[in-house]
C-alpha positions as CSV (number, residue, x, y, z in Angstrom):
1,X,-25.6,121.9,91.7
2,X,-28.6,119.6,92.2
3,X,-28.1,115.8,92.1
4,X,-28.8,114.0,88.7
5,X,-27.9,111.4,86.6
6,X,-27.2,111.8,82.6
7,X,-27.1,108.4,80.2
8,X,-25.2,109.1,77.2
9,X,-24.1,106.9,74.0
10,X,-21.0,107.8,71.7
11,X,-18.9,106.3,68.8
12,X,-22.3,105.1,67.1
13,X,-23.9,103.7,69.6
14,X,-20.8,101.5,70.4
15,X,-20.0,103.4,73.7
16,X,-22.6,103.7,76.9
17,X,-21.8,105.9,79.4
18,X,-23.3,107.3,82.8
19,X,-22.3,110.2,85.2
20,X,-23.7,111.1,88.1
21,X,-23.3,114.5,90.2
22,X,-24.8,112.9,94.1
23,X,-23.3,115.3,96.9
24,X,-26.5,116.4,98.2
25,X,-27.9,112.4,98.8
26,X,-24.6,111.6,100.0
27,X,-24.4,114.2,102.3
28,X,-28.0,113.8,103.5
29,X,-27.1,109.9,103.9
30,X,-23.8,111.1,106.0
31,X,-26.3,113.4,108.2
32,X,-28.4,110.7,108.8
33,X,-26.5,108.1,109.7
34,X,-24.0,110.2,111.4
35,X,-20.7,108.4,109.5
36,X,-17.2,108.8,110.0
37,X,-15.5,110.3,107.0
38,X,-14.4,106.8,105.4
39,X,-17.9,105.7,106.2
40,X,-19.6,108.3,104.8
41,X,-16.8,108.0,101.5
42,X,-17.6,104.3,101.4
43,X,-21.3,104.5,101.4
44,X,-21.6,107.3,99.1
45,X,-19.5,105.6,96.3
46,X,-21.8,102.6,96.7
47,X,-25.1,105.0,96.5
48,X,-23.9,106.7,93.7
49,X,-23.2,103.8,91.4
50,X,-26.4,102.1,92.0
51,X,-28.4,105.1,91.1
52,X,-26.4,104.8,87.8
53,X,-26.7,101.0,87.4
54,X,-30.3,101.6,88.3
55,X,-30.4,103.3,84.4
56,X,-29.2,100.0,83.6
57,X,-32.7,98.7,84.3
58,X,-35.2,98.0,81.6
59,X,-38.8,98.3,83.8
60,X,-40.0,100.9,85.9
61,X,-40.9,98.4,88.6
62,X,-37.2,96.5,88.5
63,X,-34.9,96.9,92.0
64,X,-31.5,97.2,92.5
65,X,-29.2,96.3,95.3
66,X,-26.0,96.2,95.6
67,X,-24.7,94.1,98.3
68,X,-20.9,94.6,99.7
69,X,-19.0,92.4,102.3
70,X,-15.4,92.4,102.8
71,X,-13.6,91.6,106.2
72,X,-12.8,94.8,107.0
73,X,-13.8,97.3,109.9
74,X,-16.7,98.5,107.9
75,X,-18.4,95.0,108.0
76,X,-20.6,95.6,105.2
77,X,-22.8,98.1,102.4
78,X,-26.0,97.7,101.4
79,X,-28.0,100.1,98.9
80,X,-31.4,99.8,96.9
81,X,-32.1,101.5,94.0
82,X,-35.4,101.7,92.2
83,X,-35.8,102.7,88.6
84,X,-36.3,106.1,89.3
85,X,-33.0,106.4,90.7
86,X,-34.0,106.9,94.1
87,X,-31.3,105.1,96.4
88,X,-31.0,104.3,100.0
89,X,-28.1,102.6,102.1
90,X,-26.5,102.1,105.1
91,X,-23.4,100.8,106.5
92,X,-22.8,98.3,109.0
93,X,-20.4,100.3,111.0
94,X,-21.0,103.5,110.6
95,X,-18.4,105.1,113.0
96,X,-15.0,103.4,111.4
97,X,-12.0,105.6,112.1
98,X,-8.7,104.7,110.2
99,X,-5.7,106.5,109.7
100,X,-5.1,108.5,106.2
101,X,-3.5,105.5,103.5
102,X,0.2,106.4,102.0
103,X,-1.0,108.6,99.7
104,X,-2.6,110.7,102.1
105,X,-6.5,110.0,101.0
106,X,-9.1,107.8,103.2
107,X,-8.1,104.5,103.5
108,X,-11.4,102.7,101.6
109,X,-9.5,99.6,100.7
110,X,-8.4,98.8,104.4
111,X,-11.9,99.9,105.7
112,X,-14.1,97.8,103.3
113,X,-11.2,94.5,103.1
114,X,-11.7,91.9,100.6
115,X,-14.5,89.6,100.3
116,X,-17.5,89.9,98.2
117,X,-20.1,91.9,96.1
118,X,-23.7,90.6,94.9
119,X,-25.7,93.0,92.3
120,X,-29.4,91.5,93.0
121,X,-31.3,92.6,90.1
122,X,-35.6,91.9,90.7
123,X,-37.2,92.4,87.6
124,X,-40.7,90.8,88.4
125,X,-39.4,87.6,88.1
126,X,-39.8,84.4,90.4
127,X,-36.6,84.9,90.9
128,X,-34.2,87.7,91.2
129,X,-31.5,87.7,88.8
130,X,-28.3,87.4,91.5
131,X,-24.5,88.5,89.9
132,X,-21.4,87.9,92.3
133,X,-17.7,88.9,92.3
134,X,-14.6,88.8,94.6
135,X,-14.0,92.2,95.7
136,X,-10.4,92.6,93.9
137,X,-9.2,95.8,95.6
138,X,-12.1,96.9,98.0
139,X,-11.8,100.6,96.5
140,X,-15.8,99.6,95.1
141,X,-15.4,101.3,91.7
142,X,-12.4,98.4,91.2
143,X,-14.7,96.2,92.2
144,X,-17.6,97.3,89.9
145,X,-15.4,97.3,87.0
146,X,-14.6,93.8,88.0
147,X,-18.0,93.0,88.3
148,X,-19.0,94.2,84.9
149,X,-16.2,92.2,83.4
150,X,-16.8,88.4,84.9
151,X,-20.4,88.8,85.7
152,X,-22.2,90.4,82.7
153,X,-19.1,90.0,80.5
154,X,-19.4,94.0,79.8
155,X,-15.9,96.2,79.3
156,X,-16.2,99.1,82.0
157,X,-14.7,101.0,83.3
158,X,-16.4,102.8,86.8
159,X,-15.0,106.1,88.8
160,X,-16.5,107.1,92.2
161,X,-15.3,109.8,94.7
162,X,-16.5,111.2,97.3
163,X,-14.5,114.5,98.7
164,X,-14.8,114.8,102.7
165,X,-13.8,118.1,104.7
166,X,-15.0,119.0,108.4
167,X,-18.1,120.7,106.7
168,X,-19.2,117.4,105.3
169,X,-19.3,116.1,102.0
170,X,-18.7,118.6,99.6
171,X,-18.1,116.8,96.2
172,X,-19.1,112.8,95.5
173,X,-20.4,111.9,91.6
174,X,-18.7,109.1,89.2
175,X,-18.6,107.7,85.7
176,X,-19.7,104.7,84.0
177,X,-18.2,103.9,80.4
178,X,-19.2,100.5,78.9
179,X,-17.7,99.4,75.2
180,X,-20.8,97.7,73.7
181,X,-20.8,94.8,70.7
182,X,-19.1,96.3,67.9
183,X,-16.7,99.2,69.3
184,X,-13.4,99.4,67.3
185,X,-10.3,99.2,68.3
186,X,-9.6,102.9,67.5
187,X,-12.5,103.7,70.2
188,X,-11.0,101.7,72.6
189,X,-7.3,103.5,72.7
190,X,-8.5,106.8,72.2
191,X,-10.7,106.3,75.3
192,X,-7.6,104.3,77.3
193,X,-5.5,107.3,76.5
194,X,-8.2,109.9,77.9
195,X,-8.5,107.8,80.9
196,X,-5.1,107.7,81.9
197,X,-4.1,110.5,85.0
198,X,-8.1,111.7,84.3
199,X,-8.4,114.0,87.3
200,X,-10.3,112.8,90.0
201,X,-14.0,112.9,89.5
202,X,-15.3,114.2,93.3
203,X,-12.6,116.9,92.9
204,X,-14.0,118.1,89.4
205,X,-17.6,118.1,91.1
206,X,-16.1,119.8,94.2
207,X,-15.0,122.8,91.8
208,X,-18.3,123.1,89.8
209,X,-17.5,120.6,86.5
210,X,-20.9,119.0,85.5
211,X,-21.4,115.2,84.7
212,X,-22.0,116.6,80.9
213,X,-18.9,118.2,81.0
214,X,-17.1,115.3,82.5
215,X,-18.7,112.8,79.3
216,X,-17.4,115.3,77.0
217,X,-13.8,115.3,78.1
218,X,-14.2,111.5,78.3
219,X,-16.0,110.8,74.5
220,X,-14.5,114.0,72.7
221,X,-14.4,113.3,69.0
222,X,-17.3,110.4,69.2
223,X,-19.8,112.3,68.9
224,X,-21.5,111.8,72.3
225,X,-25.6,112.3,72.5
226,X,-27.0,112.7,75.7
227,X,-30.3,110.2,76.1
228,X,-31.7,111.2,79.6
229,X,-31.2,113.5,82.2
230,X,-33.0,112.2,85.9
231,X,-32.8,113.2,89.2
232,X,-31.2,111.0,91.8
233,X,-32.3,111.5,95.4
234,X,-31.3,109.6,99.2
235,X,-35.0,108.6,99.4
236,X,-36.8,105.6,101.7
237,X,-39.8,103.8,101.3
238,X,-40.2,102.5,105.1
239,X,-43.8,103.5,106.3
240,X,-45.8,102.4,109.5
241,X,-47.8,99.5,107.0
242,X,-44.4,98.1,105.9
243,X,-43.3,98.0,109.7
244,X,-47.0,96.4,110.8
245,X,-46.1,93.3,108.8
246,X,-42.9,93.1,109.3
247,X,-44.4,92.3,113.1
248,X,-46.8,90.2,112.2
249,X,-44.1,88.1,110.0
250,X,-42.8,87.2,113.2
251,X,-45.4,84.8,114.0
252,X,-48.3,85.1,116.7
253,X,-46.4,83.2,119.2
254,X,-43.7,86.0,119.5
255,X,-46.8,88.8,119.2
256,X,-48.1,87.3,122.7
257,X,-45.1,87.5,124.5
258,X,-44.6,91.1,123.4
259,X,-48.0,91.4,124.6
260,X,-47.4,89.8,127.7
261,X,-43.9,92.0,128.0
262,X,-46.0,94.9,128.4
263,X,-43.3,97.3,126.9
264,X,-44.8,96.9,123.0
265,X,-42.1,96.9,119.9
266,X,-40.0,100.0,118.9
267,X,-39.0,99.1,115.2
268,X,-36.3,101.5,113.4
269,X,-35.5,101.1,109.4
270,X,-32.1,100.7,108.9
271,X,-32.1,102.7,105.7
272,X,-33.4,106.2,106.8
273,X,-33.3,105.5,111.0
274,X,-36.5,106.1,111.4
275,X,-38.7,104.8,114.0
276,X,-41.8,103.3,114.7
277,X,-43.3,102.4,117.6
278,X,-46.0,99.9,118.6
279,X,-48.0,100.3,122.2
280,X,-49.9,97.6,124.0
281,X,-52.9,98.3,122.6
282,X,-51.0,98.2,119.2
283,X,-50.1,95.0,119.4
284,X,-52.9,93.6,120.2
285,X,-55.0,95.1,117.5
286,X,-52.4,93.2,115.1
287,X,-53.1,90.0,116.9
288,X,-56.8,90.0,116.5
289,X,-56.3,91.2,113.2
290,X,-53.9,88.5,112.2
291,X,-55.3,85.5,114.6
């Protein structure tokens, strides 16, 4: 099953709901940034609920990032979205190692810790619009449904898994479900009653259940309508241009005594690990350029 992303609305317009199948870009982001399996768990919960939030976004030029820093082993997630859905991330410690929690699953609470979560939200503006929230539980959809609630004063409710084996990822995906202005209370238990011991969402994925089923067994009986289906991809924007100036934002000062090193710079994007590498002659083409 390719990756995608499907926006529905339900119970006249009074419901808003997003799911997301994202094994393949979690996997690839795994591969890439060789993780642990509570990294790579971690990581791809936080990718795949940007790429939904980035359907949240009203321009095609808007950005999202999602910013996540809790005292735990895992130090900190970041991940960029743009409108398109095409998300990139990293971890600060990729290789975290703890054992299984009392239930048996990876232990995402105790890697991630508690601390903090900013949804930075640049919509062309002077300045980006910045939402915060205490991470409450660490477990990242918690914390998004959190989020939702104090931040943009939005009822959600957000589901994220990611299933791990010694393959590699073989099953990540979540829901979204937002009650919008004017939802009854009739819409709000039957969908409290449905989400009560709903199986878990990366297991579903794992055995072939598609983000339209998923919406269905979620918003049965309110009449559900499907509004978009996108594609949603681990894809990275870094280029040699982007790493030129980010040299030359250094200052000329610091240019020269690269120069005068001898060595030149090796740059690597902490999104995709790619490199870049800048000779002698290199950097002094960006100081005559830049004098």
């Amino acid at each position: 099953m390719k990756d995608y992303i499907i926006r529905a609305t339900a119970a006249e317009g009074t419901v808003r709901a997003f799911a997301a199948v994202t094994t393949g870009l979690v996997n690839k982001a795994s591969n890439i940034h060789d993780l642990s399996p509570i990294a790579a768990a971690a990581l791809g919960r936080t990718l795949t609920a940007v790429g939904m939030m980035a359907r949240m976004l009203k321009n095609e030029k808007d950005k999202l990032t999602i910013q996540i820093k809790g005292d735990g082993p895992l130090g900190g997630i970041v991940v960029v979205s743009d409108f398109q859905a095409n998300v990139r991330g990293y971890v600060h410690n990729p290789n975290v190692d703890l054992p299984l929690n009392e239930r048996g699953k990876l232990d995402i609470r105790t890697a991630v810790g508690f601390g903090y979560i900013n949804v930075i939200k640049d919509m062309g503006l002077k300045e980006p619009y910045i939402g915060f929230a205490e991470l409450v539980s660490g477990e990242i959809a918690d914390d998004l449904t959190y989020y939702f609630a104090t931040s943009e004063q939005i009822p959600s409710t957000v589901a994220l898994g990611v299933l791990v084996d010694r393959e590699g990822v073989t099953g990540a995906g979540g829901f979204i479900i937002q009650l919008m202005p004017g939802a009854e209370e009739e819409t709000v238990e039957r969908l409290e009653k449905r989400l009560i011991g709903f199986p878990s969402i990366s297991k579903l994925l794992a055995e072939g259940t598609t983000p339209e089923q998923v919406l269905e067994m979620l918003l049965e009986d309110m009449n559900p309508k499907i509004i978009e289906k996108v594609p949603t991809s681990f894809t990275c924007n870094c280029s040699r241009e982007r790493m030129e100036r980010n040299l030359i934002s250094i200052g000329k000062e610091d240019l020269l005594e690269i120069l005068e090193d001898g060595k030149g710079a090796e740059l690597q994007c902490h999104f995709c690990n790619e490199k870049y590498n800048f000779g002698h002659e290199d950097i002094q083409n960006l100081i005559k350029e830049n004098a």
